[in-house]
N, C-alpha and C positions, 0 to 999 in steps of 0.2 A: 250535604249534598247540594251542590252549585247546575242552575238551568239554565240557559239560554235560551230566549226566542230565537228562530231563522224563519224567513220568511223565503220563500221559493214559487215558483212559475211552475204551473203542469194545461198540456192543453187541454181541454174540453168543446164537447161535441153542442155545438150551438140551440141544436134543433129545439122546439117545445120539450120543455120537460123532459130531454135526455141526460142529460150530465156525464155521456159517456167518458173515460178518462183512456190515452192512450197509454196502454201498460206495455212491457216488455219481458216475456216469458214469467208471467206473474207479479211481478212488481212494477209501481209506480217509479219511473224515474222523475226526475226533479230537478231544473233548471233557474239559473240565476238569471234569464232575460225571457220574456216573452221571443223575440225571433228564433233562440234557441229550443225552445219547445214545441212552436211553429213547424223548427226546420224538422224533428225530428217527428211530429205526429204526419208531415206530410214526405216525409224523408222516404219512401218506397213507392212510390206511385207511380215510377216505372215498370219496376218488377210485381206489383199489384194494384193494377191499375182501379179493381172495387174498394179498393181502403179509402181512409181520410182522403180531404181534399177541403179547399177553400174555393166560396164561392165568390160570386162576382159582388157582393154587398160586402167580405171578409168574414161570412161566416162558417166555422168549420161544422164539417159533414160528416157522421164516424160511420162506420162501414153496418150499421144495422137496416136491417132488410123489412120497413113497417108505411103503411102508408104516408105517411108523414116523412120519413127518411127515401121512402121511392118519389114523394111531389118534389120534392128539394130535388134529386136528380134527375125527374123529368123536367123541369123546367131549365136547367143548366147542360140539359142534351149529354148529358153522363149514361142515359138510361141505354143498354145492349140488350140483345135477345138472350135469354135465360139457356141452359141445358132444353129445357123443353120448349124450343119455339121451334114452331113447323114454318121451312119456308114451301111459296107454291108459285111455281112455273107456268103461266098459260103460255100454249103455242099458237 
């Protein structure tokens, strides 16, 4: 039985002790270049704009909702009013 090492590129999510990895309908995809995995964990942030993102230092952001992942997006002004934020009008 003959093995091969490969070595491969996957993003992960920068923060403290996250290591989140971007999957894709259950499996990890796997790429031969850092930019290629780049493009592809931040590849929807049109059509989802709370997912991945890279920050202004280049570190990636993954879409989890924890104190630590909302300081990262408060401080890069990512942060929008939730389902529950009440706005109030004075006249």
């Amino acid at each position: 039985m003959a093995f091969r090492r490969i070595t491969c590129v996957i993003a992960v999510c920068d923060i403290h002790d996250c290591g989140n990895t971007r999957d894709h309908d259950g499996g990890q995809p796997h790429f031969d270049t850092e930019a290629e995995a780049l493009d592809f964990a931040l590849g929807d942030q049109a059509e989802l704009p709370d997912t991945w993102y890279q920050r202004p230092t280049g570190q990636l952001v993954c879409w989890r909702r924890d104190p630590l992942h909302d300081w990262a997006r408060e401080q890069d002004g990512k942060i929008r009013p939730g389902p529950d934020a009440m706005s109030v009008t004075f006249d």
